[in-house]
C-alpha positions as CSV (number, residue, x, y, z in Angstrom):
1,X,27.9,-9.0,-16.0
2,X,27.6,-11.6,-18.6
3,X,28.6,-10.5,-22.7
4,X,25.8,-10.7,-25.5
5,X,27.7,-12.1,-28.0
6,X,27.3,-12.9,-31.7
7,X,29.2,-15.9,-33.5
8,X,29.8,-17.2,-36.7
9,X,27.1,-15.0,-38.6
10,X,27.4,-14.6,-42.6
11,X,26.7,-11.8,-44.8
12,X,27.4,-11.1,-48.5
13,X,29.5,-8.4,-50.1
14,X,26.1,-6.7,-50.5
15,X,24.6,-6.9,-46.5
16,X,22.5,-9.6,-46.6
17,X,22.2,-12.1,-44.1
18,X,19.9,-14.4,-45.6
19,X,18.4,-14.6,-49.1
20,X,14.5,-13.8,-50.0
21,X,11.7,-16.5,-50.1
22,X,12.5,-18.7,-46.8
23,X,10.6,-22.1,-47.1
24,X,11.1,-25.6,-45.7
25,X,12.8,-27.0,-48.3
26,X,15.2,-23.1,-48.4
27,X,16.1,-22.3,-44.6
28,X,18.2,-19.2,-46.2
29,X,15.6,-18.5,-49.7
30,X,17.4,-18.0,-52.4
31,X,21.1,-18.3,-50.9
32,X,20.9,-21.6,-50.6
33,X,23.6,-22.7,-48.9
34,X,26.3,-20.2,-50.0
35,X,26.6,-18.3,-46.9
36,X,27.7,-21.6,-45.0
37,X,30.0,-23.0,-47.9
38,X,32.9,-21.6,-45.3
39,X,32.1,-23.6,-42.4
40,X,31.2,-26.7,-44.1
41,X,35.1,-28.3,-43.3
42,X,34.8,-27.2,-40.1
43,X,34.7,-29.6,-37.1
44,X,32.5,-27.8,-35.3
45,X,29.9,-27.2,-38.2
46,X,30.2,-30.9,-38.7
47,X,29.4,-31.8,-35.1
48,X,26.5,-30.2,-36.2
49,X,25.2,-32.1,-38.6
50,X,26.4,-30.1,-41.7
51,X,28.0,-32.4,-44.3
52,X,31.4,-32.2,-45.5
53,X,34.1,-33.6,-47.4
54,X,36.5,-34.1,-45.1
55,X,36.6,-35.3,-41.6
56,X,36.7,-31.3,-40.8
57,X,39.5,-28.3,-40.3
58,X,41.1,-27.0,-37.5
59,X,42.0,-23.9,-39.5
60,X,41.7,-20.4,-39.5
61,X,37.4,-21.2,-39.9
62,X,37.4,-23.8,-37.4
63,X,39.3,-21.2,-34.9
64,X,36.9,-19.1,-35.5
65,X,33.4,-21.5,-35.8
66,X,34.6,-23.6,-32.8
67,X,34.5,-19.8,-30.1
68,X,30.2,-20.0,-30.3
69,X,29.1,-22.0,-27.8
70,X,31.9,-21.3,-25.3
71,X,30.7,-19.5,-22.1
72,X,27.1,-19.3,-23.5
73,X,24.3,-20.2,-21.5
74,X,21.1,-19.1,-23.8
75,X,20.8,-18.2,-26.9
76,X,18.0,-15.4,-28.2
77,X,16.5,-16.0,-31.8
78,X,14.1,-14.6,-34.4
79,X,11.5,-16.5,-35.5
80,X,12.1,-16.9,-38.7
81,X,15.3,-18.7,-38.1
82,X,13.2,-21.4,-35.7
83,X,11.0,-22.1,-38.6
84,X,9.4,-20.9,-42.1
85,X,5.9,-19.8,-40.8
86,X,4.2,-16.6,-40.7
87,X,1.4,-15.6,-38.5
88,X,-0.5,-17.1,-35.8
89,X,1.1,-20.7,-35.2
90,X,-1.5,-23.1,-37.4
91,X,-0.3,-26.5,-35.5
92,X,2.3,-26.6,-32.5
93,X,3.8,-29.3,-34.7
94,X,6.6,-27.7,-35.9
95,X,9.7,-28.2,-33.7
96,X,12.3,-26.3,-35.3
97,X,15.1,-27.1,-38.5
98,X,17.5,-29.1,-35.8
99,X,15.5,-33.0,-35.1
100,X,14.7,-33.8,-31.6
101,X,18.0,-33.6,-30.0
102,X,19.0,-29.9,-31.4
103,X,23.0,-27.8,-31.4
104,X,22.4,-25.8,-28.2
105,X,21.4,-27.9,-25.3
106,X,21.1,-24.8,-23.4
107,X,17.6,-22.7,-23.2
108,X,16.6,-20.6,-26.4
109,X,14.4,-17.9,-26.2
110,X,12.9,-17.3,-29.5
111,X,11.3,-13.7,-30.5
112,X,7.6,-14.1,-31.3
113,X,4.2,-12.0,-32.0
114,X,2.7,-15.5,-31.2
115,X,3.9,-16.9,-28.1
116,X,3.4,-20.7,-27.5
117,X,3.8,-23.0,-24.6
118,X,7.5,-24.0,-23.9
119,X,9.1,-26.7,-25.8
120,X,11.6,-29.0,-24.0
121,X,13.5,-31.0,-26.5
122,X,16.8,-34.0,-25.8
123,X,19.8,-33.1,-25.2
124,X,18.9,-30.0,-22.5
125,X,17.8,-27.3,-25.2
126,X,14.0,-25.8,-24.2
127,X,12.5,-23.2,-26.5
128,X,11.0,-20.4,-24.4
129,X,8.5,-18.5,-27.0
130,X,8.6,-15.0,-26.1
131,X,6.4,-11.4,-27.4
132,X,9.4,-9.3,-25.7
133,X,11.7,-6.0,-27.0
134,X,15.5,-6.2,-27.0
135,X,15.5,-5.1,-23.8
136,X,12.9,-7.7,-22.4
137,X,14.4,-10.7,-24.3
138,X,17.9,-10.4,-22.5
139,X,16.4,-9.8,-19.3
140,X,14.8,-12.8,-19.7
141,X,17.8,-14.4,-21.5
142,X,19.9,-13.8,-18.8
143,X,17.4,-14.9,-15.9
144,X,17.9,-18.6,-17.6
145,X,21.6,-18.5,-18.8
146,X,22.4,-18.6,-14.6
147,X,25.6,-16.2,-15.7
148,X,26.9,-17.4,-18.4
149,X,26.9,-14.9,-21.2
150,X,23.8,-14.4,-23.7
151,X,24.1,-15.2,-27.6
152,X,22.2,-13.5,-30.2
153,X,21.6,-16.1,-32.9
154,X,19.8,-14.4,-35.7
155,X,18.4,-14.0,-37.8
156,X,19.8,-10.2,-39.7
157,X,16.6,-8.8,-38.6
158,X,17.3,-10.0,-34.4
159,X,21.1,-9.1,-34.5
160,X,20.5,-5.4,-36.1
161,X,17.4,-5.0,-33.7
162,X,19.9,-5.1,-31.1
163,X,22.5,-3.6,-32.4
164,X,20.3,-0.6,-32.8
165,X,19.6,-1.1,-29.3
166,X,23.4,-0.5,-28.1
167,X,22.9,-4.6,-25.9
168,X,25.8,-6.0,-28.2
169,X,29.3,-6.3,-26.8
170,X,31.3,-9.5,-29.1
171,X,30.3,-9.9,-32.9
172,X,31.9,-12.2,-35.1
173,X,30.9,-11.4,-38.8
174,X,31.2,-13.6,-41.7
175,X,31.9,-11.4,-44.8
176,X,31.4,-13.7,-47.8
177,X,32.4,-12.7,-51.3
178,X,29.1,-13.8,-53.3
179,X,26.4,-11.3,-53.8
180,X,22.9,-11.7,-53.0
181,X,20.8,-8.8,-54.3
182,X,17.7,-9.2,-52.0
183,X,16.3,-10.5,-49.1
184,X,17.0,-9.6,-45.1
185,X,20.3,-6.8,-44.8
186,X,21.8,-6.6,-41.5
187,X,23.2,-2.9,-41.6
188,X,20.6,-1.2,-42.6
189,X,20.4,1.8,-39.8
190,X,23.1,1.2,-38.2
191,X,25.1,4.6,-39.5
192,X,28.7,4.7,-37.5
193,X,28.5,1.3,-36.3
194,X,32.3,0.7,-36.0
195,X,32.8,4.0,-33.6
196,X,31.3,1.7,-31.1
197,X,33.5,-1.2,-31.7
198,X,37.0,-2.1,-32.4
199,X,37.4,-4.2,-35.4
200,X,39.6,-6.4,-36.6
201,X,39.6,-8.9,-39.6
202,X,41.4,-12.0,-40.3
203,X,41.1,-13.5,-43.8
204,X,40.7,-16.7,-44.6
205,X,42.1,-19.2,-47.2
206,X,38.5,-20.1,-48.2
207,X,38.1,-16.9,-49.4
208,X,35.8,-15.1,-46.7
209,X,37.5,-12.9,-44.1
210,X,36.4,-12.6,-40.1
211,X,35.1,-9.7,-38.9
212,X,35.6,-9.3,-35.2
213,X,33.6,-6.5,-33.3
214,X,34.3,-6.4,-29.8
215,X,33.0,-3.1,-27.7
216,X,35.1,0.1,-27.1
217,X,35.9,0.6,-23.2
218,X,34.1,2.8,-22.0
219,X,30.9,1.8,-23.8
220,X,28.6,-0.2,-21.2
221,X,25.8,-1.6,-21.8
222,X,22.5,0.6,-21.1
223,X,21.0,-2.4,-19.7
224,X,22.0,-3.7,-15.9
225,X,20.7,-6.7,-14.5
């Protein structure tokens, strides 16, 4: 069966995944941009549009950055990181942070209360706007990814909800040494997390150090497609 996998996700010393007060002008509130600084050098965060310094790494990051789109055929994200609203959609208008031609080029399904009609964008990515549990989501993820494995994109909030749910079976975990006081934590509930997973970290000469979760044989997955 396909992996759910998680990739290049950043939290702060103090758990938080992104900071508090998420506007257009703040994707991550009050971070900023501090939970990225690490991948800005990298080639793969520069293919993405992030801006740099230097034509980008292929250090210990970019090793790392580059492992997120490899094998993946969908990706699953929270609302919030599609876009800043709340609520019932005002305008269909909004067609996420990423331009017309956005990173995944592979289907995204996107975790709503307010569903919306599908949204097929250049480059092969289509936003499929979903009301769905954990469970649901990567039945339906895996229904468009055609057997490639699923990723879980974010934000804290969508990665915890399936942690808690036991569908996780690769994290990669950013572990950034700033910290952030407030806004969304990604542990929160998840009490004996590493008996699950085996974990290994690799720092890095930027100053943040790579978590890697991968699942414990012997652990499978309580969903089966």
């Amino acid at each position: 069966m396909s992996l759910v996998r998680v990739h290049n996700f950043s939290v702060s010393l103090d758990g938080f995944g992104t900071g508090e007060g998420q506007q257009l002008e703040a994707p991550f509130g009050h971070a900023g941009t501090r939970l990225l600084e690490w991948a800005f050098e990298t080639r793969t965060f520069r293919a993405m549009g992030l801006h740099g310094e230097s034509e980008g790494s292929f250090g210990v990051d970019e090793a790392f950055a580059s492992q997120w789109g490899t094998g993946v055929g969908v990706e699953i994200m929270g609302r919030n990181k599609f876009g800043p609203q709340r609520g019932p959609w005002e305008n269909e208008e909004w067609k996420g942070w990423w331009g017309d031609n956005p990173v995944f080029h592979t289907p995204v399904v996107v975790l709503t209360h307010h569903p919306r009609p599908v949204l097929e964008m250049d480059g092969g990515t289509t936003f499929h706007f979903v009301d769905a549990d954990p469970v649901s989501a990567l039945e339906q993820a895996r229904a468009l990814a055609e057997g490639l494995d699923v990723r879980i994109g974010g934000g804290a909030s969508t990665v915890r909800q399936f942690l808690e749910a036991d569908l996780i079976d690769h994290m990669h975990i950013v572990l950034v040494p700033i910290i952030l006081g407030r806004g969304e934590r990604l542990w929160d509930g998840l009490e004996a997390l590493e008996e699950r997973f085996a974990i290994e970290a690799t720092p890095s000469p930027h100053g943040v150090i790579h978590l890697v979760f991968t699942r414990r044989a012997g652990r499978n997955q309580p969903f089966t497609s």
